[in-house]
mmCIF file of the N, C-alpha and C atoms, coordinates in Angstrom:
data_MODEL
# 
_entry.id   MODEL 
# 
loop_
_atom_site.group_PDB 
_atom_site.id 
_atom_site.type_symbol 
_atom_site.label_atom_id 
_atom_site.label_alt_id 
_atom_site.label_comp_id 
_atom_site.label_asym_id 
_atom_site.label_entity_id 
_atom_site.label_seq_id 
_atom_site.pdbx_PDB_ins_code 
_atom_site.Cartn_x 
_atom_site.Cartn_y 
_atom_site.Cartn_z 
_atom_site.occupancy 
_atom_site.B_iso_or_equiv 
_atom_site.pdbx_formal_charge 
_atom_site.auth_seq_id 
_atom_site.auth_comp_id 
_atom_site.auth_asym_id 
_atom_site.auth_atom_id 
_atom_site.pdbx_PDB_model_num 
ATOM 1   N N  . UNK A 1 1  ? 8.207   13.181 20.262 1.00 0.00 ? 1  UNK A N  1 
ATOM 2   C CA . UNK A 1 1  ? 7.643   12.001 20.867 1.00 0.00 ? 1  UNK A CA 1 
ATOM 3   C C  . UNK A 1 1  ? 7.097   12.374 22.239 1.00 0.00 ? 1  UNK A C  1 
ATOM 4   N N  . UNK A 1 2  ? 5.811   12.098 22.865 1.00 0.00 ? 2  UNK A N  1 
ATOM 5   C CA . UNK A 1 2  ? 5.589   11.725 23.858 1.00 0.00 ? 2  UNK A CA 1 
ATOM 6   C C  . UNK A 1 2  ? 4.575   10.538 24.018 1.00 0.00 ? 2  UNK A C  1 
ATOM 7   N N  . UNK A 1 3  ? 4.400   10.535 25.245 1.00 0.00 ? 3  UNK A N  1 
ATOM 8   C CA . UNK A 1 3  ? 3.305   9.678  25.938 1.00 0.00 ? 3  UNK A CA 1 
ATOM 9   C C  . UNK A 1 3  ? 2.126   9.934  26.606 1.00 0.00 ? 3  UNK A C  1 
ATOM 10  N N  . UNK A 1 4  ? 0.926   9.038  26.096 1.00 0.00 ? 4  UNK A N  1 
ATOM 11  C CA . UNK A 1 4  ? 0.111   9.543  26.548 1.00 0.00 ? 4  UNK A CA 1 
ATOM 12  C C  . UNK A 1 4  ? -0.437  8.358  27.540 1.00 0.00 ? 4  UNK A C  1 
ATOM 13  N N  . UNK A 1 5  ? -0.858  9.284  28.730 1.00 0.00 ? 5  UNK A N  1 
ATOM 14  C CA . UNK A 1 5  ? -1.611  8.409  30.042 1.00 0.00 ? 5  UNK A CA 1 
ATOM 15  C C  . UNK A 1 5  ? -2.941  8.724  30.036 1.00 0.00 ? 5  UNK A C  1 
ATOM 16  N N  . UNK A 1 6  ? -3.898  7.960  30.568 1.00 0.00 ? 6  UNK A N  1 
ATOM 17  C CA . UNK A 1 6  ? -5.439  7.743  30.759 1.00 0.00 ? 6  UNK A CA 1 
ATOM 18  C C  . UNK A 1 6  ? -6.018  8.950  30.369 1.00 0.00 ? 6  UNK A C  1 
ATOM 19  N N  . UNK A 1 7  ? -5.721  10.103 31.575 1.00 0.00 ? 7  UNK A N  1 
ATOM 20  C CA . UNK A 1 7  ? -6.330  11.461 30.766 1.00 0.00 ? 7  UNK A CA 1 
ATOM 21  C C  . UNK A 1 7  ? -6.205  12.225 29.462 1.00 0.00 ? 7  UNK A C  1 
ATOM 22  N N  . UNK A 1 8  ? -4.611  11.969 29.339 1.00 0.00 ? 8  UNK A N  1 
ATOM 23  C CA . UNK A 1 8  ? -4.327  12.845 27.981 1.00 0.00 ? 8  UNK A CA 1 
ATOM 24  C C  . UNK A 1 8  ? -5.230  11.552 26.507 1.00 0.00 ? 8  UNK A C  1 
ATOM 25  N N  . UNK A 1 9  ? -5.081  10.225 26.714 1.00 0.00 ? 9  UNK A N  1 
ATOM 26  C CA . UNK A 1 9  ? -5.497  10.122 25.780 1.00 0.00 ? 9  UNK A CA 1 
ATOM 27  C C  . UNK A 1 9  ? -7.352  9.778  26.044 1.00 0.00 ? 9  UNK A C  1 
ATOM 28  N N  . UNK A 1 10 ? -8.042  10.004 26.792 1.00 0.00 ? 10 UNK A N  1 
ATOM 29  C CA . UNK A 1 10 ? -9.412  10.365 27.213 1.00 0.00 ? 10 UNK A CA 1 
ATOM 30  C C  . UNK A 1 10 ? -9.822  11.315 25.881 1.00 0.00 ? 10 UNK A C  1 
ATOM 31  N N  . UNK A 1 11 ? -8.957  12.368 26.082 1.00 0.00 ? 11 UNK A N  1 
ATOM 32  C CA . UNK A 1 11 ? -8.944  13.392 25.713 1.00 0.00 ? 11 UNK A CA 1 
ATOM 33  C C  . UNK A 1 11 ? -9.076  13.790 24.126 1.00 0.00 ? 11 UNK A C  1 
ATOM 34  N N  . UNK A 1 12 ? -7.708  13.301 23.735 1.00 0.00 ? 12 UNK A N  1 
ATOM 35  C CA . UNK A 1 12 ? -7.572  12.826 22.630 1.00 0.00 ? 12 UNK A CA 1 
ATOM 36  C C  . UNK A 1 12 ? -8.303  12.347 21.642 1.00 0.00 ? 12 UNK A C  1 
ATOM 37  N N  . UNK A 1 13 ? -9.427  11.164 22.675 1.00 0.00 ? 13 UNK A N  1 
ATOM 38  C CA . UNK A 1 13 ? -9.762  10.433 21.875 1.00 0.00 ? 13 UNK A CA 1 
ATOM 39  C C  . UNK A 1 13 ? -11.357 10.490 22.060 1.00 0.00 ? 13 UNK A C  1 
ATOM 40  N N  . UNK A 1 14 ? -11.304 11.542 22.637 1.00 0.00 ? 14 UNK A N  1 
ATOM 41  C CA . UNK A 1 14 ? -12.919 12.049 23.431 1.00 0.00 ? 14 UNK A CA 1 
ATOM 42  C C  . UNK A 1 14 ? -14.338 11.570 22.277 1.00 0.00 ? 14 UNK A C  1 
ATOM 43  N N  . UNK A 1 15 ? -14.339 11.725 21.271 1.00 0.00 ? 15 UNK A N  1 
ATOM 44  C CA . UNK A 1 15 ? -15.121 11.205 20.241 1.00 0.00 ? 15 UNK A CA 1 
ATOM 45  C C  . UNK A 1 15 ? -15.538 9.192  20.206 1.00 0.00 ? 15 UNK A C  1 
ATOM 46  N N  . UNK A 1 16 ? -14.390 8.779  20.635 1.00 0.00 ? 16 UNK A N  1 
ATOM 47  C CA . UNK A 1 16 ? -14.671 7.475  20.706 1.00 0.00 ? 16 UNK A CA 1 
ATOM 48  C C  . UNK A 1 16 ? -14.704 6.971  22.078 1.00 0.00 ? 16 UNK A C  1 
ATOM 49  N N  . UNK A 1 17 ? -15.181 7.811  23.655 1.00 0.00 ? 17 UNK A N  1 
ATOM 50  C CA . UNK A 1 17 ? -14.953 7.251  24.835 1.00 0.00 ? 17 UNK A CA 1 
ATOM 51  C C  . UNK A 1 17 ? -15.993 6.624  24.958 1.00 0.00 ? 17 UNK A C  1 
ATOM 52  N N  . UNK A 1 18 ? -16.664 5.513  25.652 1.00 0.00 ? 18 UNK A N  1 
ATOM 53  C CA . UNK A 1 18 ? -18.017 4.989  25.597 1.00 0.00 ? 18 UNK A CA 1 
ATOM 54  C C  . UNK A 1 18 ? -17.720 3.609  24.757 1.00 0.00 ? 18 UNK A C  1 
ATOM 55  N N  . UNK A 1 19 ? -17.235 4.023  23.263 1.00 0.00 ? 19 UNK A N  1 
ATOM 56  C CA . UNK A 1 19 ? -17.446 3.226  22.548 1.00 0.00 ? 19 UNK A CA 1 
ATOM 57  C C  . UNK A 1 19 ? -16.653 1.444  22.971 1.00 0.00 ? 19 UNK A C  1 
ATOM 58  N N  . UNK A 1 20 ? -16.984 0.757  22.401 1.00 0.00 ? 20 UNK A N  1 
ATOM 59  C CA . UNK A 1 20 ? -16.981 -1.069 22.641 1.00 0.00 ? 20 UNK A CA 1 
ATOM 60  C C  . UNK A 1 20 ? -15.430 -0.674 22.499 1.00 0.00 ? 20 UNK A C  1 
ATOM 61  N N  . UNK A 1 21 ? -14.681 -0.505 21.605 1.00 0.00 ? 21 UNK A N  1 
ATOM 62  C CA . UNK A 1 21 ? -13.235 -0.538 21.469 1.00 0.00 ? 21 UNK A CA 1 
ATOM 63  C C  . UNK A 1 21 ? -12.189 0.978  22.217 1.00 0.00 ? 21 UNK A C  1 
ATOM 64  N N  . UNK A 1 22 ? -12.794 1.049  22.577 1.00 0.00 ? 22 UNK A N  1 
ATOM 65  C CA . UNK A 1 22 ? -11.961 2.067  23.518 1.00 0.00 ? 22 UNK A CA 1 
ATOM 66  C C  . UNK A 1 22 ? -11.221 2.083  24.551 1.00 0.00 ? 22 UNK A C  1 
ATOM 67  N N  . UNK A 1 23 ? -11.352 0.979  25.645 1.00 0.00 ? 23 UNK A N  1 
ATOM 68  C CA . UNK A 1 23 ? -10.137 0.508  25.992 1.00 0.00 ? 23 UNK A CA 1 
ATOM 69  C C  . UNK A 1 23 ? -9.163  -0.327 25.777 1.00 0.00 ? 23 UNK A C  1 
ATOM 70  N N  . UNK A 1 24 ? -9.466  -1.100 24.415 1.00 0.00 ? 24 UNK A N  1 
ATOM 71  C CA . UNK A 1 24 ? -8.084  -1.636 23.348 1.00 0.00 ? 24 UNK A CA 1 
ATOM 72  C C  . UNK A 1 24 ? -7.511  -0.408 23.578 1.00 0.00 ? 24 UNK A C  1 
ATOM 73  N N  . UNK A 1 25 ? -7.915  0.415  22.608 1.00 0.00 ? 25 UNK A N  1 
ATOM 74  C CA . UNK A 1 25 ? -7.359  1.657  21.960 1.00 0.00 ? 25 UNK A CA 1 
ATOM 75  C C  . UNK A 1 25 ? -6.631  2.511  23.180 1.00 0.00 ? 25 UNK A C  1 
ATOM 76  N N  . UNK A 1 26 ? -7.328  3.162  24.385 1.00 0.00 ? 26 UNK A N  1 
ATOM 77  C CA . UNK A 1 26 ? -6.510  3.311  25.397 1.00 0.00 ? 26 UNK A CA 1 
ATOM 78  C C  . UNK A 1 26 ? -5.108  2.919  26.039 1.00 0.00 ? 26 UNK A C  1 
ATOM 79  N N  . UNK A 1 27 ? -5.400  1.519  26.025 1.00 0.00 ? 27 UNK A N  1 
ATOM 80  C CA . UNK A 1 27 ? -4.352  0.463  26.185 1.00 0.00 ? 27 UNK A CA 1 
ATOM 81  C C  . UNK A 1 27 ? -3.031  0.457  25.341 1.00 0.00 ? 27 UNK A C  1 
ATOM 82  N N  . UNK A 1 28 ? -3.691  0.410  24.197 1.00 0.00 ? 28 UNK A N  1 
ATOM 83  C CA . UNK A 1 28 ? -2.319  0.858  23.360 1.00 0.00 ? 28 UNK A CA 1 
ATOM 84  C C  . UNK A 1 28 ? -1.964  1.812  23.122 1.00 0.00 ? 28 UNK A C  1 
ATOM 85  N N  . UNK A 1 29 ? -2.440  2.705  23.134 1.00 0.00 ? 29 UNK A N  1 
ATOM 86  C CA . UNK A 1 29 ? -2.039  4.432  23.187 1.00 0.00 ? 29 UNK A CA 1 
ATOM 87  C C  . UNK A 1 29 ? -1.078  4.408  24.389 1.00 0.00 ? 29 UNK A C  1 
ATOM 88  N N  . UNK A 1 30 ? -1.480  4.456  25.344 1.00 0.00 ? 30 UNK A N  1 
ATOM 89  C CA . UNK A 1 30 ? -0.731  4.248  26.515 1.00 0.00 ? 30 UNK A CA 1 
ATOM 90  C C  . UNK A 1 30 ? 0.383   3.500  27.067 1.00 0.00 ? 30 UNK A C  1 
ATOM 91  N N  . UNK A 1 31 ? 0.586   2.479  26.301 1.00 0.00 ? 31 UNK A N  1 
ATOM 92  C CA . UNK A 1 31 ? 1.618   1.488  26.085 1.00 0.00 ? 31 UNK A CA 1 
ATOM 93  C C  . UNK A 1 31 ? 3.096   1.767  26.082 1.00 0.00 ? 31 UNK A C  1 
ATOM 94  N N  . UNK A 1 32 ? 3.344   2.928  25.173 1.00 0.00 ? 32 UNK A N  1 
ATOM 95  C CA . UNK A 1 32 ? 4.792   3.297  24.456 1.00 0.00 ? 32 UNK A CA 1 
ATOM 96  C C  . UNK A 1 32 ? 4.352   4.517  24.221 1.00 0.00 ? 32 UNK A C  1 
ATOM 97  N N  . UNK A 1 33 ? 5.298   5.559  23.857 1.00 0.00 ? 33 UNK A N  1 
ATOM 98  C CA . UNK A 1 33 ? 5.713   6.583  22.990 1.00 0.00 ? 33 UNK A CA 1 
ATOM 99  C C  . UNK A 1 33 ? 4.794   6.756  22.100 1.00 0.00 ? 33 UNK A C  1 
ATOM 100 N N  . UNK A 1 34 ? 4.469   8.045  21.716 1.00 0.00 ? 34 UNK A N  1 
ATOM 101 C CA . UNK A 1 34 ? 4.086   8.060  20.382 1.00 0.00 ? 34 UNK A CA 1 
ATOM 102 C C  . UNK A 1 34 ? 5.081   9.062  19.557 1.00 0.00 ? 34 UNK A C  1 
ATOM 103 N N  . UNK A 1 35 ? 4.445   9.002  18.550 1.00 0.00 ? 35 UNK A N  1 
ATOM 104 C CA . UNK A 1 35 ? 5.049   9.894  17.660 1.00 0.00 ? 35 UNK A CA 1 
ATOM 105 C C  . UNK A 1 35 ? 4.024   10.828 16.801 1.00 0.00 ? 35 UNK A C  1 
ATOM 106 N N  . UNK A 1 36 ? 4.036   12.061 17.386 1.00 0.00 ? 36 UNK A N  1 
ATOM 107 C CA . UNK A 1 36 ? 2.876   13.340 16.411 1.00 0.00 ? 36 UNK A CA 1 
ATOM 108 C C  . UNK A 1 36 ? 4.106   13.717 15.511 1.00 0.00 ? 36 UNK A C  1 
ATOM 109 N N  . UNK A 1 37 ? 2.868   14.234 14.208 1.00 0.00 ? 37 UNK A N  1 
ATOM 110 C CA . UNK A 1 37 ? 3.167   14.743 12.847 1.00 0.00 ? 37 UNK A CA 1 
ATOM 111 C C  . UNK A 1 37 ? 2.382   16.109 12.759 1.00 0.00 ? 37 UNK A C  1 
ATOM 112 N N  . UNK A 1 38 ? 2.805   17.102 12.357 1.00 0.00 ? 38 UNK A N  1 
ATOM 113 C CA . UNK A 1 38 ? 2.291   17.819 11.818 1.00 0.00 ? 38 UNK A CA 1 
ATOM 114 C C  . UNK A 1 38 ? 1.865   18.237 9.999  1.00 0.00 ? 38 UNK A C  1 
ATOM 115 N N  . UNK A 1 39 ? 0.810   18.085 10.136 1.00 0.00 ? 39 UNK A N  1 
ATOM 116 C CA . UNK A 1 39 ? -0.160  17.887 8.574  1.00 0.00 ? 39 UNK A CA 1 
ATOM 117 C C  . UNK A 1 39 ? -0.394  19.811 7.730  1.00 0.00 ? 39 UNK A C  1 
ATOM 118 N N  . UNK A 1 40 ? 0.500   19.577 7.052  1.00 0.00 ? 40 UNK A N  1 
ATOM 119 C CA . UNK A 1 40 ? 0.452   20.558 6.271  1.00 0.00 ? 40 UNK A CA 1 
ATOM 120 C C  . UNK A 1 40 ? -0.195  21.534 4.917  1.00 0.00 ? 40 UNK A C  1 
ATOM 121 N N  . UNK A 1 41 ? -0.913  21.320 4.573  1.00 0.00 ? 41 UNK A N  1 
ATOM 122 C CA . UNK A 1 41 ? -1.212  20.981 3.381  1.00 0.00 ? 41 UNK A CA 1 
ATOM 123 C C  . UNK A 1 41 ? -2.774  21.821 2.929  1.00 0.00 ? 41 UNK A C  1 
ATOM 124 N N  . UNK A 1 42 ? -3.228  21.949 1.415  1.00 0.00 ? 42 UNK A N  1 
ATOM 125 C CA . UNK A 1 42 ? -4.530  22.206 1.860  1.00 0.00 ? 42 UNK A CA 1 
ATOM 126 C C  . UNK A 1 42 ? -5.005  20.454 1.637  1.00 0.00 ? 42 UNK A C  1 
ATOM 127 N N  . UNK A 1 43 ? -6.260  20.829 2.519  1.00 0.00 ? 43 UNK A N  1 
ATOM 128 C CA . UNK A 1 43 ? -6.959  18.932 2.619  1.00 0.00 ? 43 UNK A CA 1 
ATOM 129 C C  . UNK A 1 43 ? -5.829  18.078 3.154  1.00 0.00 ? 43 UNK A C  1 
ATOM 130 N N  . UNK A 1 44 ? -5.010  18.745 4.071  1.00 0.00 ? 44 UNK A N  1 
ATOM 131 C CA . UNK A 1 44 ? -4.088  17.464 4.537  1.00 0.00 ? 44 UNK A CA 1 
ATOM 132 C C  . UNK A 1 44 ? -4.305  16.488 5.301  1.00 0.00 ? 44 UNK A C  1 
ATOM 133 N N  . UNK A 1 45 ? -5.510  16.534 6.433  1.00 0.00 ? 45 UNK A N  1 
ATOM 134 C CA . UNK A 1 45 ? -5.758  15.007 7.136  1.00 0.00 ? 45 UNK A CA 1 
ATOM 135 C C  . UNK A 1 45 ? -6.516  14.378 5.864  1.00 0.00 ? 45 UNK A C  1 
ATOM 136 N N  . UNK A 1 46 ? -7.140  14.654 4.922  1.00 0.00 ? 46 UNK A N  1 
ATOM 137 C CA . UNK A 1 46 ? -8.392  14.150 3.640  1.00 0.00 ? 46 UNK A CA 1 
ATOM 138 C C  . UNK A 1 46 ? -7.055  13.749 3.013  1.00 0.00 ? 46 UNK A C  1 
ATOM 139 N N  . UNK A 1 47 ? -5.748  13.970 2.742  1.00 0.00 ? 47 UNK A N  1 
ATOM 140 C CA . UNK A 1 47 ? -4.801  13.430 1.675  1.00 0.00 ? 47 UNK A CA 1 
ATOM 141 C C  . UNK A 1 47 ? -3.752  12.360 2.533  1.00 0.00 ? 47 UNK A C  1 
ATOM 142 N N  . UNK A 1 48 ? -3.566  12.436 4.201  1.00 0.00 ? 48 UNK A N  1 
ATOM 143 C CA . UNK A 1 48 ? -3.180  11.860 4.698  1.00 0.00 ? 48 UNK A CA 1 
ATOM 144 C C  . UNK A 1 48 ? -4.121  10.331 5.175  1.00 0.00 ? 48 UNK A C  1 
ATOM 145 N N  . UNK A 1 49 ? -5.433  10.596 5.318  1.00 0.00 ? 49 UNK A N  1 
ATOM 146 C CA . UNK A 1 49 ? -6.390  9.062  5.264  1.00 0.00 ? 49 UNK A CA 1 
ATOM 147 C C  . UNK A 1 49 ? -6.600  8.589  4.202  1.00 0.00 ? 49 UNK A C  1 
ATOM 148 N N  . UNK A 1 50 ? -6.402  9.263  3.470  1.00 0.00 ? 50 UNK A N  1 
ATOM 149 C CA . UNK A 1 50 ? -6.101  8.662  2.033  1.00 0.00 ? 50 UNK A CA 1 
ATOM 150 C C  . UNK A 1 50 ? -4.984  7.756  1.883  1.00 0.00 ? 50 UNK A C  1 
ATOM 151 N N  . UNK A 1 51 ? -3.531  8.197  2.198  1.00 0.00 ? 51 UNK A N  1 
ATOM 152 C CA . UNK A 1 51 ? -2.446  7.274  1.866  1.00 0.00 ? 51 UNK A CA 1 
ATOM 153 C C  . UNK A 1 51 ? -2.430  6.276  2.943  1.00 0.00 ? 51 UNK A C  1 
ATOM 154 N N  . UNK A 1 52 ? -3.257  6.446  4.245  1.00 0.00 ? 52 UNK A N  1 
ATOM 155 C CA . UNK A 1 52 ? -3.346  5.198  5.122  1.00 0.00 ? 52 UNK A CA 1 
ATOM 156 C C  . UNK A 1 52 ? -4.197  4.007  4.724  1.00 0.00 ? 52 UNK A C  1 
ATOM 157 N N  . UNK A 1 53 ? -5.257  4.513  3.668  1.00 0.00 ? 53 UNK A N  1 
ATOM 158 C CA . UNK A 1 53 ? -6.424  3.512  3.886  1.00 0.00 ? 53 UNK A CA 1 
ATOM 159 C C  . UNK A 1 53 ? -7.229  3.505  4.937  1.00 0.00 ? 53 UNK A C  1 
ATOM 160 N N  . UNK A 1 54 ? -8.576  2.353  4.267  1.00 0.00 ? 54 UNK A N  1 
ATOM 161 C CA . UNK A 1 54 ? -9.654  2.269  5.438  1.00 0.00 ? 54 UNK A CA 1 
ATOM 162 C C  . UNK A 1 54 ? -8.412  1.555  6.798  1.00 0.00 ? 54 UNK A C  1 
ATOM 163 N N  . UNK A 1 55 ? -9.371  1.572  7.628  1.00 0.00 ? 55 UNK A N  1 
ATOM 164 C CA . UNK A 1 55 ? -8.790  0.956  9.212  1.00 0.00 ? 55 UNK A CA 1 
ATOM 165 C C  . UNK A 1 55 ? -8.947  -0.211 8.965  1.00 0.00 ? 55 UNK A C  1 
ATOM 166 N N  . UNK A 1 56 ? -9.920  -0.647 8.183  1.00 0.00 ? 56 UNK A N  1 
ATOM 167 C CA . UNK A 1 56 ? -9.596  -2.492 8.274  1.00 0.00 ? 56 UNK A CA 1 
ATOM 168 C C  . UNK A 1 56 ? -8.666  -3.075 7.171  1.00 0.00 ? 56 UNK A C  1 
ATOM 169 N N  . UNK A 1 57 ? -7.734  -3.574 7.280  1.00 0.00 ? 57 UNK A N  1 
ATOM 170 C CA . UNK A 1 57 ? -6.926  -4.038 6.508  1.00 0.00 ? 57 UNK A CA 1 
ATOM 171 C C  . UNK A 1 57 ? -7.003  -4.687 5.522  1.00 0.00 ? 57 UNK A C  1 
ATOM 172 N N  . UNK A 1 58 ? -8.614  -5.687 5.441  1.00 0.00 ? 58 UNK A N  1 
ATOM 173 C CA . UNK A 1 58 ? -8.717  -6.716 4.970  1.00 0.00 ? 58 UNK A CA 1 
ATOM 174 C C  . UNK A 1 58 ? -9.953  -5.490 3.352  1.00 0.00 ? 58 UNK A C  1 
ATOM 175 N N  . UNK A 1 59 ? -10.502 -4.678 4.027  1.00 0.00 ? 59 UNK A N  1 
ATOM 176 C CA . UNK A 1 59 ? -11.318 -3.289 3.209  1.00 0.00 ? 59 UNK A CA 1 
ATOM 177 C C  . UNK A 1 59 ? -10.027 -2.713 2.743  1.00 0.00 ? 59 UNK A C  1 
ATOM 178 N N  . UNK A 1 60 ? -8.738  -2.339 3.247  1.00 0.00 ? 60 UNK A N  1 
ATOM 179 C CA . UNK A 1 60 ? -7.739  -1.206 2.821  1.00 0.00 ? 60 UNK A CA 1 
ATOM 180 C C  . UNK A 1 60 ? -6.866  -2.871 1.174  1.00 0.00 ? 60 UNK A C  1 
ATOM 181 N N  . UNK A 1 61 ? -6.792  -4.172 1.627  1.00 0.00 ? 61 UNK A N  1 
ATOM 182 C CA . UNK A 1 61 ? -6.062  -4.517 0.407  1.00 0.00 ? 61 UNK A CA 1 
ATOM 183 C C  . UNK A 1 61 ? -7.194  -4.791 -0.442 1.00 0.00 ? 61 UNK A C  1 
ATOM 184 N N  . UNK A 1 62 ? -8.656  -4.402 -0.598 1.00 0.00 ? 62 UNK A N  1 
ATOM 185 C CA . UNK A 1 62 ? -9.185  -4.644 -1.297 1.00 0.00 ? 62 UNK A CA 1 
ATOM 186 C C  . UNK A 1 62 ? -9.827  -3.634 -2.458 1.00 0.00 ? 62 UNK A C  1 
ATOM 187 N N  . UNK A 1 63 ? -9.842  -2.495 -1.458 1.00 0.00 ? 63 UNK A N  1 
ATOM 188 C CA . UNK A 1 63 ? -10.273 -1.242 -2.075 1.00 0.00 ? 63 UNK A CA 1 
ATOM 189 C C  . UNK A 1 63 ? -9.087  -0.494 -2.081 1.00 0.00 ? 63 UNK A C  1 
ATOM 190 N N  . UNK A 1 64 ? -7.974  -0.110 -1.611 1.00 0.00 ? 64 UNK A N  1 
ATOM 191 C CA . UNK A 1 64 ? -7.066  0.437  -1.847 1.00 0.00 ? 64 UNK A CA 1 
ATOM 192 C C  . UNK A 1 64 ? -5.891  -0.064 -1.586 1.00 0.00 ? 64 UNK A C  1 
ATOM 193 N N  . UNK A 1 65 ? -5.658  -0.855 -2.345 1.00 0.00 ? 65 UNK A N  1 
ATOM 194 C CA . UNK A 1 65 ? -4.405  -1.735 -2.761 1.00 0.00 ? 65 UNK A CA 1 
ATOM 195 C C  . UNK A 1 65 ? -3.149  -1.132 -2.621 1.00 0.00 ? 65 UNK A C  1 
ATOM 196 N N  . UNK A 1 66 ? -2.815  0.230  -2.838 1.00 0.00 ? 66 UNK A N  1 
ATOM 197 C CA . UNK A 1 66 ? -1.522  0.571  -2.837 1.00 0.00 ? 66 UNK A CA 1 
ATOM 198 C C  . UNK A 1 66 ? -1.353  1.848  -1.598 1.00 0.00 ? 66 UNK A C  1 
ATOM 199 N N  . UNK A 1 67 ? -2.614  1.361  -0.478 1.00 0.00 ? 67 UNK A N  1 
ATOM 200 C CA . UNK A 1 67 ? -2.277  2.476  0.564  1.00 0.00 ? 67 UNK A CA 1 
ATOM 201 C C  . UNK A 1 67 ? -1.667  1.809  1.713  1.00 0.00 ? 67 UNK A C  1 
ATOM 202 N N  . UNK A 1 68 ? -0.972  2.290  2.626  1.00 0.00 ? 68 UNK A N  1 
ATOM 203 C CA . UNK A 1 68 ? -0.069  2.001  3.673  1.00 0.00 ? 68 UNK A CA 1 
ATOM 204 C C  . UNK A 1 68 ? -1.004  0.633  4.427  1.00 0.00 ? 68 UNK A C  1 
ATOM 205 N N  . UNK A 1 69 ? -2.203  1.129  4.627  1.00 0.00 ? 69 UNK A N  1 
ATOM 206 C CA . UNK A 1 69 ? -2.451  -0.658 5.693  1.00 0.00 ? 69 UNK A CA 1 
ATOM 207 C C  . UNK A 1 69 ? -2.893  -1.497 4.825  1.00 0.00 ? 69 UNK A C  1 
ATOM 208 N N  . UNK A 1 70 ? -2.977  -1.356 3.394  1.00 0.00 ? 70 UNK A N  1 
ATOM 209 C CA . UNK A 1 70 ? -3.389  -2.940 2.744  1.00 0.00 ? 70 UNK A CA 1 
ATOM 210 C C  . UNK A 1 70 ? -1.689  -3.581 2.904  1.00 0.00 ? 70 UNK A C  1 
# 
């Protein structure tokens, strides 16, 4: 577990800085603790967004019904 503050998750999240939702996302990154995983696998982030689903919840119970955010 750690935490991330303004720079570390800048950083982190360097692909989405600019963007309209990026200081939600800051905000809550920064909030609490996190918790990193290490992804093992061959295709393991491609088999791990897979068992999460899309990001919108309302797309993840419609198109993938039995993944973690529907």
């Amino acid at each position: 577990m750690s935490k991330f503050n303004k720079a570390s998750s800048t950083l982190f999240y360097k692909e989405h800085e600019g963007k309209a939702f990026f200081p939600n996302l800051q905000a809550f990154m920064t909030s609490d603790v996190a918790v990193g995983i290490e992804l093992v696998a061959p295709d393991a982030v491609k088999k791990w967004r897979n068992l999460l689903g899309p990001t919108n919840t309302a797309v993840a119970k419609k198109d993938a019904p039995s993944s973690l955010r529907a």
